[in-house]
C-alpha positions as CSV (number, residue, x, y, z in Angstrom):
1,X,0.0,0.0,0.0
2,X,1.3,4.0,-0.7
3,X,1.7,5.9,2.1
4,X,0.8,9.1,1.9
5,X,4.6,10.7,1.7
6,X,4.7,8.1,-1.8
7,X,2.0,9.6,-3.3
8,X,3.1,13.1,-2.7
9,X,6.7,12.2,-4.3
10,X,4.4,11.1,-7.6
11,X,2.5,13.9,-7.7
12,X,5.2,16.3,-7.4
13,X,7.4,14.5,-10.2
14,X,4.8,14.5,-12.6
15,X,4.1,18.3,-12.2
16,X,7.6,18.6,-12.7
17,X,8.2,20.5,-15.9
18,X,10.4,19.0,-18.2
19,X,13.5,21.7,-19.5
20,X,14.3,22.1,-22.9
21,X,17.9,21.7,-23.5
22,X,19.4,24.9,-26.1
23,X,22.7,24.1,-27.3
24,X,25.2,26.8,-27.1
25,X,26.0,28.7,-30.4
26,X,29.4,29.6,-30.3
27,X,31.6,31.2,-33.2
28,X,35.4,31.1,-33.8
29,X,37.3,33.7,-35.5
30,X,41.2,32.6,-35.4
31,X,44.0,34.2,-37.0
32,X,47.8,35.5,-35.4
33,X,46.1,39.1,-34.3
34,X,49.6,41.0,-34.9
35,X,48.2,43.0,-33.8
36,X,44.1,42.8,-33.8
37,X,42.4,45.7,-35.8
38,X,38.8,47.0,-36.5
39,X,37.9,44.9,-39.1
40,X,38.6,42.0,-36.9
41,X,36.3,43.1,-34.2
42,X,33.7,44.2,-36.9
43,X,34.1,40.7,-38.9
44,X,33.7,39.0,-34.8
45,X,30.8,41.1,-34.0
46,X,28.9,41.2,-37.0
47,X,28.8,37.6,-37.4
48,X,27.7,36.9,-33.8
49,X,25.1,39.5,-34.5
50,X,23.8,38.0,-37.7
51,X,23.3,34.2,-36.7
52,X,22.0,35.1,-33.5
53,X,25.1,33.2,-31.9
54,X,25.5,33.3,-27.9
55,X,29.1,34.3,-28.2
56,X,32.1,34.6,-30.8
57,X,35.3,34.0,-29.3
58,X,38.9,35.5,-31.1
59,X,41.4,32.3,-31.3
60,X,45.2,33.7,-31.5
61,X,47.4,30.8,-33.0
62,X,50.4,29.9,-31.7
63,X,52.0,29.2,-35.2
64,X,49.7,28.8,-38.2
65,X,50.0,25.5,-40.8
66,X,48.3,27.8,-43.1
67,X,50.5,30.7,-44.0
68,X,54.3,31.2,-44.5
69,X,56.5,31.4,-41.5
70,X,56.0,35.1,-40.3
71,X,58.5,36.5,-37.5
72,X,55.8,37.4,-34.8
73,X,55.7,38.9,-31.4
74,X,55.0,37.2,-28.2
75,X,51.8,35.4,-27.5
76,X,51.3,37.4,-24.1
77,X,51.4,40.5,-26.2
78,X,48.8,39.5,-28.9
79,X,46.6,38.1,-26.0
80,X,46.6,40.9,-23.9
81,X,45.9,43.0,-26.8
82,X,42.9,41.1,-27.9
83,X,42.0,41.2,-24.5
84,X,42.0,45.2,-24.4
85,X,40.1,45.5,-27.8
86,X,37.0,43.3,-26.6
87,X,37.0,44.1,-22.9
88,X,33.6,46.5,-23.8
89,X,31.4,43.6,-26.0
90,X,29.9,41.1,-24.0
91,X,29.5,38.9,-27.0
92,X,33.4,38.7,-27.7
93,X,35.3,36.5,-25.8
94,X,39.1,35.0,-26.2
95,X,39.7,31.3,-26.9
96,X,43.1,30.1,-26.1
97,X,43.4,26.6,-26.5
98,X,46.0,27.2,-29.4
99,X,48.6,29.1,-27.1
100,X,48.4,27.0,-24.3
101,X,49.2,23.7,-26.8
102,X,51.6,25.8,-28.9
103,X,53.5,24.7,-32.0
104,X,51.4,24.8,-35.2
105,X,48.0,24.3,-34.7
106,X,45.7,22.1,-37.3
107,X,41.8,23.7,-37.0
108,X,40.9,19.9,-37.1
109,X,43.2,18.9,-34.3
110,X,41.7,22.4,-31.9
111,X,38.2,21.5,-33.0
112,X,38.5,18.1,-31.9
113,X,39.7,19.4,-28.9
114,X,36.9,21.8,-28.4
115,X,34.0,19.2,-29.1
116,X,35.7,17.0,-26.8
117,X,35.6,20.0,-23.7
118,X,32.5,21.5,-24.7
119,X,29.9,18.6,-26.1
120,X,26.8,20.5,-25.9
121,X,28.6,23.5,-28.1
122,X,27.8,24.1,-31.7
123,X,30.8,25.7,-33.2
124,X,30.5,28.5,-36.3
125,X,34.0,28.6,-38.0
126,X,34.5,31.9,-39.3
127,X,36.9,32.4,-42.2
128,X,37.4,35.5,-45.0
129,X,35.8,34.7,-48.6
130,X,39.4,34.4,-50.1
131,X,39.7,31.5,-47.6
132,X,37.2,29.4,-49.1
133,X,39.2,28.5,-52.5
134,X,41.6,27.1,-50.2
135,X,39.4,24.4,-47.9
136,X,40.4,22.0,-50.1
137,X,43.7,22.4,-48.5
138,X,43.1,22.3,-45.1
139,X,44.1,19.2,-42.9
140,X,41.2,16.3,-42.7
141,X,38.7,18.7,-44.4
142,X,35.7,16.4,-44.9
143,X,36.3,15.2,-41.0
144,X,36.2,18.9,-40.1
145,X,33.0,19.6,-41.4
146,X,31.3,16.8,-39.2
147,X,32.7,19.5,-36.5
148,X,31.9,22.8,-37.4
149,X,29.6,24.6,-39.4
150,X,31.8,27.0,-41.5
151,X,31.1,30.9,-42.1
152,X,32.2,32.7,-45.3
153,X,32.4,36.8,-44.9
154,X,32.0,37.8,-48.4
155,X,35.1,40.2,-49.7
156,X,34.7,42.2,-52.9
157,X,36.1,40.5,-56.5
158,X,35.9,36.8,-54.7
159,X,33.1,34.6,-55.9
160,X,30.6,33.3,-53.2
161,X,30.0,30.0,-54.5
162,X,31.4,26.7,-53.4
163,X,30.6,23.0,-53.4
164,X,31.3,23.1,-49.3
165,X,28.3,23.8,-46.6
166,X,29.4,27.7,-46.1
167,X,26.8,30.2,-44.3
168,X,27.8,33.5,-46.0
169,X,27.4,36.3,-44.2
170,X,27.5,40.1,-45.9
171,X,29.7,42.7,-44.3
172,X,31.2,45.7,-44.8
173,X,35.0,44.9,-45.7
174,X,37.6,47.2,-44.6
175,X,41.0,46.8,-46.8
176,X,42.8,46.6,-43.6
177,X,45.5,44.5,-42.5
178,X,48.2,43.9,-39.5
179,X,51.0,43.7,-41.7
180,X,49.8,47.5,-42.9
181,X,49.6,48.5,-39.0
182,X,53.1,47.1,-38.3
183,X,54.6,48.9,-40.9
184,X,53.3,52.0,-40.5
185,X,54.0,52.4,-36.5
186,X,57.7,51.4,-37.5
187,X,57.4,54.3,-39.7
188,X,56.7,56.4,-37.2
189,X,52.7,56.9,-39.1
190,X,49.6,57.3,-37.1
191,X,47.1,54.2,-36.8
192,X,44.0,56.0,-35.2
193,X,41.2,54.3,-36.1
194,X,42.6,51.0,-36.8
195,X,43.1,50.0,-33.7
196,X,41.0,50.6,-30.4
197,X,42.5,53.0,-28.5
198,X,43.2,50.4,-25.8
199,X,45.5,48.6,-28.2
200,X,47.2,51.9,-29.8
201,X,48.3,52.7,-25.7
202,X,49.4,49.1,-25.6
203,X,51.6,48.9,-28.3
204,X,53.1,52.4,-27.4
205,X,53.6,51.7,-24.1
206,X,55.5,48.4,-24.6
207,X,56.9,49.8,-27.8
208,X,56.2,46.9,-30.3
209,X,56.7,47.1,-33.6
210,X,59.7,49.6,-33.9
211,X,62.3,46.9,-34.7
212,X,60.4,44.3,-37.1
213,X,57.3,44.7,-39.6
């Protein structure tokens, strides 16, 4: 026979509302941020914006497979930089898994990573429109794509379409680059505007820049 107590415990469990479980949406801009610039933070924040994502977070590599050996500053300065330039959006956020594994990173080999830490994460890989003639490239492509969901940002005089599953996303592109910013504070050249402030104080204050572009 129930006792009283046993019927109570039923009743309550089946009044019990049952919670839908949301996935978190979470994209990933990489790149070597040497040093981070506004079209970075625009490219970040526009895509987070677009697909609704819960947060975009800016993945400094160690050491790139993807692009020729560059000489490069420390990681603790690009970090902190990055860290200076977003410290106002809630929605941007800094992923270092690259730095603290170090050596070349593979996107396969961090993404496996990341699924493997955060199982209930969907991951948005963002890359530039130029980028997307060169997936066939990358490391275990088809392998990657059961990971992530890739992000095109459309750039001017580059087609948008492809064979691959790519979201494309329409922003404003600003012909801006690091290798631009370097070489101008060398110089001696003003970079208002490129930079955040933050960043521009940073890179004074610890004087980067002035002996290598």
């Amino acid at each position: 026979m129930k006792t009283q107590k046993d019927q109570f415990i039923e009743t309550k469990e089946q009044k019990m509302p049952i919670k839908s479980f949301k996935r978190k949406q979470v994209g990933i801009l990489g790149g070597n941020f040497n040093p981070i610039h506004v079209a970075h933070l625009i490219v970040a924040d526009q895509v987070g914006q677009a697909l609704g994502l819960d947060e975009v977070r800016l993945m400094p590599s160690f050491s790139s497979p993807h692009v020729d050996e560059k000489e490069t500053i420390d990681a603790t300065h690009r970090l902190k930089m990055i860290e200076l330039a977003i410290q106002d959006n809630p929605l941007l956020h800094v992923e270092t898994i690259e730095l603290q594994r170090q050596g070349k990173s593979y996107t396969y080999d961090t993404m496996v990573a990341l699924v493997d830490q955060n199982p209930d994460t969907d991951y948005y890989f963002i890359i530039g429109g130029d980028m997307v003639d060169y997936l066939p490239t990358w490391y275990r492509l088809e392998e990657l794509f059961t990971l992530v969901q890739f992000v095109g940002v459309k750039r001017p005089g580059y087609p948008v379409e492809t064979n691959y599953p790519v979201i494309w996303v329409d922003i404003p592109w600003l012909d801006l680059s690091s290798t631009m910013i370097r070489n101008k504070v060398q110089e001696g050249c003003s970079v208002n505007y490129f930079l955040p402030d933050q960043v521009i104080n940073y890179i004074k204050e610890e004087g980067l820049y002035l002996g290598t572009k």
